[in-house]
Biotite code that builds the C-alpha atoms (Angstrom):
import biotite.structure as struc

atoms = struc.array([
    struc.Atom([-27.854, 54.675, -53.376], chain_id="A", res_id=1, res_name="UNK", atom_name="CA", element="C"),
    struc.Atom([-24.379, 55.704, -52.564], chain_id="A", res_id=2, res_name="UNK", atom_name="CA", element="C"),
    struc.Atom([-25.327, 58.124, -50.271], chain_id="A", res_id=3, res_name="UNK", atom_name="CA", element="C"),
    struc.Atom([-27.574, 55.246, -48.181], chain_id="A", res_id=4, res_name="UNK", atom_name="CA", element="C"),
    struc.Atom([-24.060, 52.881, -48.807], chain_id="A", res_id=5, res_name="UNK", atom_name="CA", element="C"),
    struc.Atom([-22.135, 55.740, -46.828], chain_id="A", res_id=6, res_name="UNK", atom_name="CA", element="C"),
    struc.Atom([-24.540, 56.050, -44.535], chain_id="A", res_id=7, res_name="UNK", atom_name="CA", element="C"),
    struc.Atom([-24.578, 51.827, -43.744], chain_id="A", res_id=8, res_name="UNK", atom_name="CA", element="C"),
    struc.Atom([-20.784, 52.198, -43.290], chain_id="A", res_id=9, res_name="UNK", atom_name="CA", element="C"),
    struc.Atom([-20.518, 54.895, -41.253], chain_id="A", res_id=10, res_name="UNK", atom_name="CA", element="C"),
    struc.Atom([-23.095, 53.402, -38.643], chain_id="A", res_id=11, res_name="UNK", atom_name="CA", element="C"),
    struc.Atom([-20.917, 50.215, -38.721], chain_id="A", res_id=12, res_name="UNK", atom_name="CA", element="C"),
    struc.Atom([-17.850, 51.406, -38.323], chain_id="A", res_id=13, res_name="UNK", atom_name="CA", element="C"),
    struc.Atom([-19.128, 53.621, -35.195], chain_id="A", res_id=14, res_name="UNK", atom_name="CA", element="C"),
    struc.Atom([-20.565, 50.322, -33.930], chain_id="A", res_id=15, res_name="UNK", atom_name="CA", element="C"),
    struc.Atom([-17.032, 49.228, -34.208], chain_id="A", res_id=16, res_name="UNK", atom_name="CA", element="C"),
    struc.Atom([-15.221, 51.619, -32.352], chain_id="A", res_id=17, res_name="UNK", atom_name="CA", element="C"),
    struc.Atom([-17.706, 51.496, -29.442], chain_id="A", res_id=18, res_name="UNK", atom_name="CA", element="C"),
    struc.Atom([-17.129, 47.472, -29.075], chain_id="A", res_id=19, res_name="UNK", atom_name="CA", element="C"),
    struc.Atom([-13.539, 48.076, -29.012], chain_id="A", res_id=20, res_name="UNK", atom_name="CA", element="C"),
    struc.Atom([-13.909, 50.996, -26.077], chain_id="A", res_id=21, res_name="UNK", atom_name="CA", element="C"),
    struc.Atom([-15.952, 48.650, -23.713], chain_id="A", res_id=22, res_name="UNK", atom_name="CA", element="C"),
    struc.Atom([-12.900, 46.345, -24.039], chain_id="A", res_id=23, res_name="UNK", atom_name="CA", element="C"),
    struc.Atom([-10.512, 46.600, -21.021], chain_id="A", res_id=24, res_name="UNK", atom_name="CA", element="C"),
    struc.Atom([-6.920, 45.683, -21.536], chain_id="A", res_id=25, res_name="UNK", atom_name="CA", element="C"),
    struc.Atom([-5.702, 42.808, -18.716], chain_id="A", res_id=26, res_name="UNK", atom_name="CA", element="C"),
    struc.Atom([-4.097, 43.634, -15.607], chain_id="A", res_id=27, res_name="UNK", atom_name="CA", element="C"),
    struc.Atom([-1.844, 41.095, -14.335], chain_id="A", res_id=28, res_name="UNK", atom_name="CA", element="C"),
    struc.Atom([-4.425, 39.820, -11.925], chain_id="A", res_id=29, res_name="UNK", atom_name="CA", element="C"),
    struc.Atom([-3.423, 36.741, -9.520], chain_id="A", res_id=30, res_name="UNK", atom_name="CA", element="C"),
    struc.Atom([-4.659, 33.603, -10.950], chain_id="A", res_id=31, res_name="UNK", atom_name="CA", element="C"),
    struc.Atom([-7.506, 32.415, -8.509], chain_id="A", res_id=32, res_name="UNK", atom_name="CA", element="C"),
    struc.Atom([-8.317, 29.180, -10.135], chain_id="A", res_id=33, res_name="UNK", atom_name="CA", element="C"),
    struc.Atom([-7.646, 26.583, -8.198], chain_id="A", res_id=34, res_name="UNK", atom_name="CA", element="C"),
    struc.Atom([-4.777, 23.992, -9.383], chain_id="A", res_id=35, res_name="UNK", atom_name="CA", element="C"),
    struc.Atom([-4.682, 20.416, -10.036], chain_id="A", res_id=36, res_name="UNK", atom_name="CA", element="C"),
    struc.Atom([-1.575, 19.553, -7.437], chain_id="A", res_id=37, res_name="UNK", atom_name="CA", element="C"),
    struc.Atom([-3.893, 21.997, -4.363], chain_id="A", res_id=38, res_name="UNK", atom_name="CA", element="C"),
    struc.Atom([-3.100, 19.963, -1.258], chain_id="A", res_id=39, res_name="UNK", atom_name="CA", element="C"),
    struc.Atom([-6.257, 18.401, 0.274], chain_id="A", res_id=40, res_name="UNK", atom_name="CA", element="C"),
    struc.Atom([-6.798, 18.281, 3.968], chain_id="A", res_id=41, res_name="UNK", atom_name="CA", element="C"),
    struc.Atom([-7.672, 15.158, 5.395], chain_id="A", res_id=42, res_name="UNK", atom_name="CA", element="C"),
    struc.Atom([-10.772, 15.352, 7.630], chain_id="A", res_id=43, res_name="UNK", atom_name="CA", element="C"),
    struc.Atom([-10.405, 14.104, 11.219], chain_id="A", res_id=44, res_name="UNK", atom_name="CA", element="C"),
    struc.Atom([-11.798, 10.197, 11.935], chain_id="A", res_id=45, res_name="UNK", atom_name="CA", element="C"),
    struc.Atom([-14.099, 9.900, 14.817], chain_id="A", res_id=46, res_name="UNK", atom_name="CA", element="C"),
    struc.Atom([-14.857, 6.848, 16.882], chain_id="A", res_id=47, res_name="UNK", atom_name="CA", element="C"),
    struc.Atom([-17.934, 4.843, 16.334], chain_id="A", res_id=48, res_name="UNK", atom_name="CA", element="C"),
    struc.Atom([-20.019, 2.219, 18.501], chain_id="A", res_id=49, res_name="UNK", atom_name="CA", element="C"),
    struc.Atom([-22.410, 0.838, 16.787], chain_id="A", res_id=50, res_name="UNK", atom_name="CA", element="C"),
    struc.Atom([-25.117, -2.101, 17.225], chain_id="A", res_id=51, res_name="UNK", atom_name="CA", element="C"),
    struc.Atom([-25.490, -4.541, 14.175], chain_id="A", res_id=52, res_name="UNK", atom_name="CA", element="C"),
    struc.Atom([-27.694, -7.575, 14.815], chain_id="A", res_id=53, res_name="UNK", atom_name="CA", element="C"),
    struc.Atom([-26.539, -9.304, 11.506], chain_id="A", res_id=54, res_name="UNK", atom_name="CA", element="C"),
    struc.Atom([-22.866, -9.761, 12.630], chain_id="A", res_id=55, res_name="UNK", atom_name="CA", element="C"),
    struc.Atom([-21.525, -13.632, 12.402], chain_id="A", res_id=56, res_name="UNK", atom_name="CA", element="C"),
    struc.Atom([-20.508, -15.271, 15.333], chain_id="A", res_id=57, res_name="UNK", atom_name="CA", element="C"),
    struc.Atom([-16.960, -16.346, 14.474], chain_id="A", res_id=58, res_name="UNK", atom_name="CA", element="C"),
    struc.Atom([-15.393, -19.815, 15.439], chain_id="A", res_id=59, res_name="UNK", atom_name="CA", element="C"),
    struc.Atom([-12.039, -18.622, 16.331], chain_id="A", res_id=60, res_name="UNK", atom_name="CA", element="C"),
    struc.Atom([-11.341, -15.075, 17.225], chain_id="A", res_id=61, res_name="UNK", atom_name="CA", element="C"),
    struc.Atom([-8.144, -13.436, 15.424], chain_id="A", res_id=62, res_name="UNK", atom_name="CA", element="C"),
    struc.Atom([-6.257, -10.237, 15.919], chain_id="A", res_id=63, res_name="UNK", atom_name="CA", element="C"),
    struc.Atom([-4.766, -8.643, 12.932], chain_id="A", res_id=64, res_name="UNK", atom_name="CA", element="C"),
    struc.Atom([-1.858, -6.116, 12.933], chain_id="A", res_id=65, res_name="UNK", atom_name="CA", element="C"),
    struc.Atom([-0.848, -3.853, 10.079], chain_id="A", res_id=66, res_name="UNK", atom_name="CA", element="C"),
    struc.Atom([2.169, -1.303, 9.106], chain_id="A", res_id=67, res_name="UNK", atom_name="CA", element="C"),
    struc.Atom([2.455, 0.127, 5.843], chain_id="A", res_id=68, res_name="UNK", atom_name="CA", element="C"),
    struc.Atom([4.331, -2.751, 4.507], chain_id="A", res_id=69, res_name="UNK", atom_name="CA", element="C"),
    struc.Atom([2.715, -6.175, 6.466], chain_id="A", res_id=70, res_name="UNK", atom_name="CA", element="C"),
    struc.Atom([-0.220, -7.366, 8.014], chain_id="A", res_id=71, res_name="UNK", atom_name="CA", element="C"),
    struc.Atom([0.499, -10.080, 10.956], chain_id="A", res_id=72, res_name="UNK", atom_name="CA", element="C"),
    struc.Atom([-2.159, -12.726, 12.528], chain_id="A", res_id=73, res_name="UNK", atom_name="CA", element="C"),
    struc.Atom([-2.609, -13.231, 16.102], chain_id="A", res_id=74, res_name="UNK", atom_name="CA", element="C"),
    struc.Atom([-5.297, -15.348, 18.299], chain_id="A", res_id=75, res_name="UNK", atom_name="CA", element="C"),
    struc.Atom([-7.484, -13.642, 20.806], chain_id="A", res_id=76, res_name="UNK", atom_name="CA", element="C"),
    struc.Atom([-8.900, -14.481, 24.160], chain_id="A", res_id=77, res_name="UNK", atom_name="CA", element="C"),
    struc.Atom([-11.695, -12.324, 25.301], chain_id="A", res_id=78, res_name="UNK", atom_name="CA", element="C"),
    struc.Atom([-13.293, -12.324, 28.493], chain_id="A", res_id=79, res_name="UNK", atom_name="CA", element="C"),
    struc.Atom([-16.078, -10.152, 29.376], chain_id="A", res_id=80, res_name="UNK", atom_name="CA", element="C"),
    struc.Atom([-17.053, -8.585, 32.765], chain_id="A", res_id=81, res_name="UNK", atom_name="CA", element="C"),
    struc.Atom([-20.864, -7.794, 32.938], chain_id="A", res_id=82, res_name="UNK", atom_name="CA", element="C"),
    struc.Atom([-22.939, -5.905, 35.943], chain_id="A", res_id=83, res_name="UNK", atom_name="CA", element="C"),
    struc.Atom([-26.260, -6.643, 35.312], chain_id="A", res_id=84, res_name="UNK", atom_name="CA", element="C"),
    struc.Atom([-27.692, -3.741, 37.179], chain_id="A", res_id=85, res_name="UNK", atom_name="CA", element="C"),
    struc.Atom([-25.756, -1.112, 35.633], chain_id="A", res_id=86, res_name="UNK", atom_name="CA", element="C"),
    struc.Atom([-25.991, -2.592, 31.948], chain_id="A", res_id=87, res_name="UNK", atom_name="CA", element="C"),
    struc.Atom([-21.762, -2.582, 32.089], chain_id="A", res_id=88, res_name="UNK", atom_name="CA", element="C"),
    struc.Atom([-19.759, -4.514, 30.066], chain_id="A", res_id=89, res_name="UNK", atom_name="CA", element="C"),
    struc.Atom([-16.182, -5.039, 30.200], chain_id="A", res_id=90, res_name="UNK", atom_name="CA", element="C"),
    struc.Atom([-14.785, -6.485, 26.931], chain_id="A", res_id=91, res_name="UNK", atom_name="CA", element="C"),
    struc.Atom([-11.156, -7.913, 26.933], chain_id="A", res_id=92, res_name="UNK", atom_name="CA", element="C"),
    struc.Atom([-9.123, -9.230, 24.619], chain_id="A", res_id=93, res_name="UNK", atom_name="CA", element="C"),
    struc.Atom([-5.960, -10.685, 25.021], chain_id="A", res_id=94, res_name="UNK", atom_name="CA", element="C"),
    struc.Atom([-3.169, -12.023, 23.013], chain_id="A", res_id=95, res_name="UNK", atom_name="CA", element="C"),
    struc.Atom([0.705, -12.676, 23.354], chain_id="A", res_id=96, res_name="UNK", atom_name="CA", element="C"),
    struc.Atom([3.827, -13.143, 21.510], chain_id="A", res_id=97, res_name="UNK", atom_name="CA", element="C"),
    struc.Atom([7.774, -13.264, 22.124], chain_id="A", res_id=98, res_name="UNK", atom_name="CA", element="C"),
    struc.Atom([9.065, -10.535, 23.782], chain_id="A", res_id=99, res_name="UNK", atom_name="CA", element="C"),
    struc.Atom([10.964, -7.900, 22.384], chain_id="A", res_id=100, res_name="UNK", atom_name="CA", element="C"),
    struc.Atom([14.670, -9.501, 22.087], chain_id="A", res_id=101, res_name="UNK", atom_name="CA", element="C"),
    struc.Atom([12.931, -12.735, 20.825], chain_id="A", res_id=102, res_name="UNK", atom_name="CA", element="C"),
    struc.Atom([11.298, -10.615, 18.145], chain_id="A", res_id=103, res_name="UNK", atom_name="CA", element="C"),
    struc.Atom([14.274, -8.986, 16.915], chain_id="A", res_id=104, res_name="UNK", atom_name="CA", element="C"),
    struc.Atom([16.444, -12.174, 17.218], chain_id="A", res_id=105, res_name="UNK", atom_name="CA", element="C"),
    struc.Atom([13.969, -13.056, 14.328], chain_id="A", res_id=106, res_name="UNK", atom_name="CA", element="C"),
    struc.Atom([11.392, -15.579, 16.582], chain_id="A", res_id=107, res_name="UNK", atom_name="CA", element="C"),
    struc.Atom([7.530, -14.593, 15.660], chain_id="A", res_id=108, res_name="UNK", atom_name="CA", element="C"),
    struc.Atom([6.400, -18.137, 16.874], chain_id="A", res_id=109, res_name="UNK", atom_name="CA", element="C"),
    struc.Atom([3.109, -17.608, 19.083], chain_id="A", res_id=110, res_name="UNK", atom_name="CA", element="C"),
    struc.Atom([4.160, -18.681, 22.987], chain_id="A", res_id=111, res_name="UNK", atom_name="CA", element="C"),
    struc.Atom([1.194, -19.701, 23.806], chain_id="A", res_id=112, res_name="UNK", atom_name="CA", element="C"),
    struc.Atom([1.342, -23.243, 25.999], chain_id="A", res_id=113, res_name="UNK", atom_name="CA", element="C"),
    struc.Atom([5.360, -22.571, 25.898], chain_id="A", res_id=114, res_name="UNK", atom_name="CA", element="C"),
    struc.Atom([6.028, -22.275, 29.682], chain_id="A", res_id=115, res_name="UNK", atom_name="CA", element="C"),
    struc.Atom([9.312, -20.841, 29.771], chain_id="A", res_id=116, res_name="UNK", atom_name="CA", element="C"),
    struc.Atom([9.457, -18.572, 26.306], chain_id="A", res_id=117, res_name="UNK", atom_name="CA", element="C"),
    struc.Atom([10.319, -14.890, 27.344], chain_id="A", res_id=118, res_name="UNK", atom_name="CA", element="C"),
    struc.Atom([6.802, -13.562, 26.333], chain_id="A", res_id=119, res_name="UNK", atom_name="CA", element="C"),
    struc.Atom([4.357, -10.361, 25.854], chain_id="A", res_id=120, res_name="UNK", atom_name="CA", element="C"),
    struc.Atom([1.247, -9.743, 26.412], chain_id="A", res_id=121, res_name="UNK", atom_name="CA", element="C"),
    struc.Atom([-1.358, -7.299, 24.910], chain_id="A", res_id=122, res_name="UNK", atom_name="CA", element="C"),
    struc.Atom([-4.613, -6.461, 26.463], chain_id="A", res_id=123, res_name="UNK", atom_name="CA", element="C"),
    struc.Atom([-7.582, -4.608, 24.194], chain_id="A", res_id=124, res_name="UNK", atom_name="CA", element="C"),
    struc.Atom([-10.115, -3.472, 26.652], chain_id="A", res_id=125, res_name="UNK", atom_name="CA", element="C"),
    struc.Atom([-13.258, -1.777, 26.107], chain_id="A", res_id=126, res_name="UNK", atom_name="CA", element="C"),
    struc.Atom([-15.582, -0.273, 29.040], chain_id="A", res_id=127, res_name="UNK", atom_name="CA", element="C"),
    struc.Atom([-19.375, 0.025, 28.126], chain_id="A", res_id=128, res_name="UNK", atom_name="CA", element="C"),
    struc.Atom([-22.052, 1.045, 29.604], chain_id="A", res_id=129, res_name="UNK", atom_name="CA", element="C"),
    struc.Atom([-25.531, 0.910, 27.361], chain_id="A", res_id=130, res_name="UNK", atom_name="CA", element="C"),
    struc.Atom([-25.071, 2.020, 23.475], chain_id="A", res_id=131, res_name="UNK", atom_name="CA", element="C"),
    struc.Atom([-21.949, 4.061, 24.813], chain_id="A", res_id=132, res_name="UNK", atom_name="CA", element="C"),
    struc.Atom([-18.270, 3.637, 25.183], chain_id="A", res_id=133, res_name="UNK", atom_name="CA", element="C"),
    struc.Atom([-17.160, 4.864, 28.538], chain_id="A", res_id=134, res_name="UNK", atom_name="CA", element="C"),
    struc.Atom([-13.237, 3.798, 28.173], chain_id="A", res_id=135, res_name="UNK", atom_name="CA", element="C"),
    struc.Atom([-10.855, 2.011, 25.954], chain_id="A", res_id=136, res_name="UNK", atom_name="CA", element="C"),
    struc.Atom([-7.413, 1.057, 27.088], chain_id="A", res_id=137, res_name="UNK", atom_name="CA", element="C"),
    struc.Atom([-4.800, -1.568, 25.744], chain_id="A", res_id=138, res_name="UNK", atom_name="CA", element="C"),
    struc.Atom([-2.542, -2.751, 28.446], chain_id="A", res_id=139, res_name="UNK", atom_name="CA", element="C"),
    struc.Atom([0.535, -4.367, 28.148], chain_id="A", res_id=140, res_name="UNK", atom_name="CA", element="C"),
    struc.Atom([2.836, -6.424, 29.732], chain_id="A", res_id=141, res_name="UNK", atom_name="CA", element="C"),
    struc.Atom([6.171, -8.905, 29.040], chain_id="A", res_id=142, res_name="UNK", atom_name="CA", element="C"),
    struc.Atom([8.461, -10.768, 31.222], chain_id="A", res_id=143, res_name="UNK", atom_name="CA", element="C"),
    struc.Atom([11.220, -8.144, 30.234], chain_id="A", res_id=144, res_name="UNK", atom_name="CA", element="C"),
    struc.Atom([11.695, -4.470, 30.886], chain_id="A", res_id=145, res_name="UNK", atom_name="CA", element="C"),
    struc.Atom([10.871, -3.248, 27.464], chain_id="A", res_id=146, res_name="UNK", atom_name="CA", element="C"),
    struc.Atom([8.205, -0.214, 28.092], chain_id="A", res_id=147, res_name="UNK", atom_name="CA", element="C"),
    struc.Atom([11.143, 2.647, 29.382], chain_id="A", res_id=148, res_name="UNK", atom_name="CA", element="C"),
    struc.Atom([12.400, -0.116, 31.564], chain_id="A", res_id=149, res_name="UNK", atom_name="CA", element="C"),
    struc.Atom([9.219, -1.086, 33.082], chain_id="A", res_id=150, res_name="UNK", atom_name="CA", element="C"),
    struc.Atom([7.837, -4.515, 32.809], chain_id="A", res_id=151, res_name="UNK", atom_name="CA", element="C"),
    struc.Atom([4.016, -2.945, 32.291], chain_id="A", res_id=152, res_name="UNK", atom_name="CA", element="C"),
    struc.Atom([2.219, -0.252, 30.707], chain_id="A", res_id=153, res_name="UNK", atom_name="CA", element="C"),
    struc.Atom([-0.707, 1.354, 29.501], chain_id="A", res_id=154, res_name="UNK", atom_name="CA", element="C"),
    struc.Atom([-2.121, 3.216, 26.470], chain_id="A", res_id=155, res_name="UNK", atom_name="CA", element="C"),
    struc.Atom([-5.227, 4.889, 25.286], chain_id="A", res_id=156, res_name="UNK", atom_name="CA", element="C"),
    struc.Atom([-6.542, 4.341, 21.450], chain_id="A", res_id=157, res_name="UNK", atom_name="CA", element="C"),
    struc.Atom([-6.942, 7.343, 19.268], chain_id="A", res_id=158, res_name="UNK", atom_name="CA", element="C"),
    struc.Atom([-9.959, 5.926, 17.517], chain_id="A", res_id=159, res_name="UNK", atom_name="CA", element="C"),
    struc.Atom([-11.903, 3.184, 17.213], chain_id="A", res_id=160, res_name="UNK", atom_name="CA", element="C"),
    struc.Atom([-14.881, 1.620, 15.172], chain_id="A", res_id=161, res_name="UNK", atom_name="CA", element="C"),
    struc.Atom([-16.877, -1.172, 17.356], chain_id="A", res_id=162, res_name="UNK", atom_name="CA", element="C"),
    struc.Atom([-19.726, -2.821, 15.948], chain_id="A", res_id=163, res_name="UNK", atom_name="CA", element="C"),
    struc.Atom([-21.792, -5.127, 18.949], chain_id="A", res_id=164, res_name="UNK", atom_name="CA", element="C"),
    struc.Atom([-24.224, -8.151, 18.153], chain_id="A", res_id=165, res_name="UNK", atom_name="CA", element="C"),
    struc.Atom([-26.490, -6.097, 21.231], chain_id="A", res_id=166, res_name="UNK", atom_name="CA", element="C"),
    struc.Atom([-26.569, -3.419, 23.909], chain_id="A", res_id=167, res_name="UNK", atom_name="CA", element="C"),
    struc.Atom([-27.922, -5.597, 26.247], chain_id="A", res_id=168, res_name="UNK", atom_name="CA", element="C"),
    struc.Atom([-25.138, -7.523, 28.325], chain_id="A", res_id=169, res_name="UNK", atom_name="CA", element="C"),
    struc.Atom([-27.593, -9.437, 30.779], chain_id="A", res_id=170, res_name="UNK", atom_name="CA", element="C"),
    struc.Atom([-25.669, -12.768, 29.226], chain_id="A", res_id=171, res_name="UNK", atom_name="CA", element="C"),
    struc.Atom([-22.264, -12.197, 28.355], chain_id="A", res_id=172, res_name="UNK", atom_name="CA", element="C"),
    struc.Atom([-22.116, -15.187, 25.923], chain_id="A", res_id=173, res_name="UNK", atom_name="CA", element="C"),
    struc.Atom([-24.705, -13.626, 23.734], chain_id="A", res_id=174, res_name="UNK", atom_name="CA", element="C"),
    struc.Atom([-22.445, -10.477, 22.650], chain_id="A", res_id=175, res_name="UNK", atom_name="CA", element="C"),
    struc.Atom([-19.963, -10.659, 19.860], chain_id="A", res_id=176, res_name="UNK", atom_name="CA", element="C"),
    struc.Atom([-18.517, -8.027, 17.855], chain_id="A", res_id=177, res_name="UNK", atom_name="CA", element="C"),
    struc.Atom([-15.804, -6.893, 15.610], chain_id="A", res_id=178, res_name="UNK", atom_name="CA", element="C"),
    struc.Atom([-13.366, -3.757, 15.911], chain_id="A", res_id=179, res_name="UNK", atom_name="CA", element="C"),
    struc.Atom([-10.746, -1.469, 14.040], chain_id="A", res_id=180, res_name="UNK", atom_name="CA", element="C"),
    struc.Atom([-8.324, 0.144, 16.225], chain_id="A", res_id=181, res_name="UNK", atom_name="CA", element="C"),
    struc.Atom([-6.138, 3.316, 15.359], chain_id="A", res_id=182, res_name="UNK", atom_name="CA", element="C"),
    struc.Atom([-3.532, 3.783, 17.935], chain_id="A", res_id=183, res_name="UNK", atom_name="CA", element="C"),
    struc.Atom([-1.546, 6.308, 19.825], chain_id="A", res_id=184, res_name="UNK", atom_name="CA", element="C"),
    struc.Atom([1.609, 4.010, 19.715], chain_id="A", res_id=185, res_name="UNK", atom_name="CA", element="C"),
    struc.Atom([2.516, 0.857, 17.692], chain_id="A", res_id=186, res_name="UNK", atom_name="CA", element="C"),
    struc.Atom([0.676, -2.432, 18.774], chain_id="A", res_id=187, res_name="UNK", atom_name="CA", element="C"),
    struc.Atom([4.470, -4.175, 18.735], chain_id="A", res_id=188, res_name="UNK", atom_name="CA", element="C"),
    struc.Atom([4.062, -7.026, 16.910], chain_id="A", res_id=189, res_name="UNK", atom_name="CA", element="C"),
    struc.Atom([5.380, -5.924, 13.707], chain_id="A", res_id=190, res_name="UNK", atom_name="CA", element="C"),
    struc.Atom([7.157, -2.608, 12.950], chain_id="A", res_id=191, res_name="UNK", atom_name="CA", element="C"),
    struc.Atom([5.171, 0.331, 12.647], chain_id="A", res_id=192, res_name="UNK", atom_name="CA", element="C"),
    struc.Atom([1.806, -1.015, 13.608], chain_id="A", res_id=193, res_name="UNK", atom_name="CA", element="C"),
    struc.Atom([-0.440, 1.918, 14.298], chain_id="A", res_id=194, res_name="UNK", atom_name="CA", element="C"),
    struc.Atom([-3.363, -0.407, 13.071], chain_id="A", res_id=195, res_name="UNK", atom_name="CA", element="C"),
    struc.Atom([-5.061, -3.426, 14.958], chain_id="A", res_id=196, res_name="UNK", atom_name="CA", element="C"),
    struc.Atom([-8.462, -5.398, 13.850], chain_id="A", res_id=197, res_name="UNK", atom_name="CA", element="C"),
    struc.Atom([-10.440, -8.344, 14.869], chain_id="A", res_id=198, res_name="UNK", atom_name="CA", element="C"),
    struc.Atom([-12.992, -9.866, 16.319], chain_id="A", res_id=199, res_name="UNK", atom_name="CA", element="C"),
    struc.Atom([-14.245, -11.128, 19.774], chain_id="A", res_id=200, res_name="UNK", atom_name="CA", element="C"),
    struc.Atom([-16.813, -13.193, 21.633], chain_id="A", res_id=201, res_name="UNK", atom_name="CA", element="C"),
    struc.Atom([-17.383, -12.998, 24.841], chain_id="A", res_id=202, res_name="UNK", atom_name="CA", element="C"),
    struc.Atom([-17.521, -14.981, 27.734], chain_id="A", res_id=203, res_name="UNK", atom_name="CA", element="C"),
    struc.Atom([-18.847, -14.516, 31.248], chain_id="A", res_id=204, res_name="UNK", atom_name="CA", element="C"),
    struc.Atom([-15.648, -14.295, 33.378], chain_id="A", res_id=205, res_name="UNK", atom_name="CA", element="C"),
    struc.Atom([-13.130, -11.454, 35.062], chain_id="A", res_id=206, res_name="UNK", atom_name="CA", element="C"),
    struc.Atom([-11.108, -9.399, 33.216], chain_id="A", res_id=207, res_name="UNK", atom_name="CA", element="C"),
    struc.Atom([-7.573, -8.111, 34.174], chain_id="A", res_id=208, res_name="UNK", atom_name="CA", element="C"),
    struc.Atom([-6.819, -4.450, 35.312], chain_id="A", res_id=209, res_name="UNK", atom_name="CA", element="C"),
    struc.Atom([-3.950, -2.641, 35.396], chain_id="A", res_id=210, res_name="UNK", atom_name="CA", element="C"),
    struc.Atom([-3.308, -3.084, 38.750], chain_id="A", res_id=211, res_name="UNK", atom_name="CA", element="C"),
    struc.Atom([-2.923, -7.069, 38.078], chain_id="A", res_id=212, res_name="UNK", atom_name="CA", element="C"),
    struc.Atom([-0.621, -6.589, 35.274], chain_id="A", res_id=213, res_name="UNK", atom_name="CA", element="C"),
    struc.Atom([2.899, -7.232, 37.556], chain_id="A", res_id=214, res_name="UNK", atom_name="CA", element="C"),
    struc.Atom([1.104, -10.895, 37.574], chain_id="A", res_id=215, res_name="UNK", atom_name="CA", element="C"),
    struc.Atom([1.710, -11.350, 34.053], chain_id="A", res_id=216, res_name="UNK", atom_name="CA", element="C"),
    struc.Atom([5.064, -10.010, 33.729], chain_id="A", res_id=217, res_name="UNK", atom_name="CA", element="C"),
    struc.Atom([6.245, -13.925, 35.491], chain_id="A", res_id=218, res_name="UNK", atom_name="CA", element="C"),
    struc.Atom([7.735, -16.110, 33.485], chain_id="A", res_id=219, res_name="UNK", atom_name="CA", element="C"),
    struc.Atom([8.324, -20.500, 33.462], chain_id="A", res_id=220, res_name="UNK", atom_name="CA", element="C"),
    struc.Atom([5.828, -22.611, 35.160], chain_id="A", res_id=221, res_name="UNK", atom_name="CA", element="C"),
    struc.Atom([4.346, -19.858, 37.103], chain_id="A", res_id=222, res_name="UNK", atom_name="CA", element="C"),
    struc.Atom([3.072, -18.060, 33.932], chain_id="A", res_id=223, res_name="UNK", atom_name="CA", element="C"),
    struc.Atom([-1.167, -17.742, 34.897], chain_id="A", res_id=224, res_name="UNK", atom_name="CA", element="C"),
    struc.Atom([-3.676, -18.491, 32.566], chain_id="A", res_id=225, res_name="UNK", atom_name="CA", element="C"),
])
C-alpha cells in the first residue's frame, strides 16, 4: 500500500514539474490592445442628390445659418431656369441682409423693401441636368467692397445633400426641394457659418449669373428686384 502511495506521488509530482516547464516567463512585450482614448478618424461626407416624392411643399421658403454657437433665419427667393429639351434645371435661391459694417455696427434687420440700406446679397445656385448635379455655386454680392475689396464674388460648396420633389423639370412650378449645405467659406450672416439649410420652390423665371452680379452691387432706388 505504501509502495502504490509512493508510486501516486511520484507520478504527480512529475506531472507538476512538467506544467511548470511549458510555462514561459513574460517578456516585456508592447501592449497591442487598443485603448479607450484611440483617436477615431472621421470618414469623409459625400454629396447626395436625391429624388423623394413625399417631400411637403412649404408655404414660405427659409434659409437657415449655423456656427457652433447660433443658428440665424433668413427668407429665400428661388427662381428656377428650365430647358425643356435638355431636362436642365437651374435652381436659385436668393436672400439678403445688411452689409458687412451694418452687421458689425450690431444691425441684423432683413433689408428687404428698404431702398437705401447698404445691403448683401447671397445667391445658392444649383445646375442640374436629369438625376445629376452638374454645378453648385453661391454667389455673392453687397453694395460695399467687402470680398478683398471687390464688390462680388464667387464660391463653390464642399458638400451638399439635395433632396428634389422630381427629376423631371418640364414645369418648373412642380419641383420643390430641401438642402444642407457644407461650405468652403462662411455663409456671412453670422460668425463662423460653415453651415446653410433650407428649402425652395421653384418658379419658372431667369436666374442671375455671375456675370450680372455688378447689377446688384447698386444701392437706393435703383436697387433691382
Amino acid at each position: 500500500m505504501k509502495s502504490s502511495i509512493h508510486i501516486l506521488s511520484l507520478v504527480l509530482l512529475m506531472s507538476l514539474f512538467s506544467c511548470k516547464k511549458d510555462i514561459k516567463p513574460k517578456k516585456n512585450e508592447p501592449n497591442i490592445e487598443p485603448k479607450t482614448n484611440t483617436v477615431i478618424v472621421k470618414k469623409n461626407k459625400f454629396s447626395t442628390f436625391k429624388r423623394d416624392s413625399t417631400l411637403e411643399l412649404q408655404k414660405v421658403d427659409l434659409i437657415y445659418t449655423f456656427s457652433n454657437k447660433q443658428i440665424d433665419t433668413l427668407i429665400g427667393f428661388c427662381n428656377c431656369e428650365k430647358n425643356i429639351k435638355n431636362n436642365t434645371l437651374k435652381i436659385q435661391i436668393r436672400t439678403e441682409f445688411p452689409s458687412l459694417s451694418e452687421l458689425k455696427k450690431g444691425n441684423r434687420n432683413a433689408t428687404e423693401f428698404q431702398m437705401g440700406i447698404p445691403r448683401q446679397y447671397r445667391f445658392l445656385t444649383f445646375y442640374l441636368r436629369d438625376s445629376i448635379v452638374e454645378k453648385t455655386k453661391i454667389f455673392k454680392a453687397s453694395t460695399e467692397s467687402q470680398f478683398e475689396n471687390k464688390k462680388i464674388d464667387s464660391t463653390s460648396i464642399k458638400n451638399y445633400e439635395i433632396k428634389i420633389s422630381r427629376f423631371d423639370y418640364k414645369i418648373a412650378q412642380n419641383v420643390w426641394g430641401n438642402y444642407e449645405l457644407e461650405l468652403l467659406n462662411p455663409f456671412g450672416f453670422i460668425e463662423n457659418d460653415f453651415k446653410v439649410k433650407g428649402t425652395f420652390h421653384c418658379n419658372n423665371w431667369k436666374i442671375v449669373e455671375y456675370e450680372e452680379l455688378p447689377d446688384w452691387t447698386i444701392k437706393g432706388n435703383n436697387y433691382i428686384e
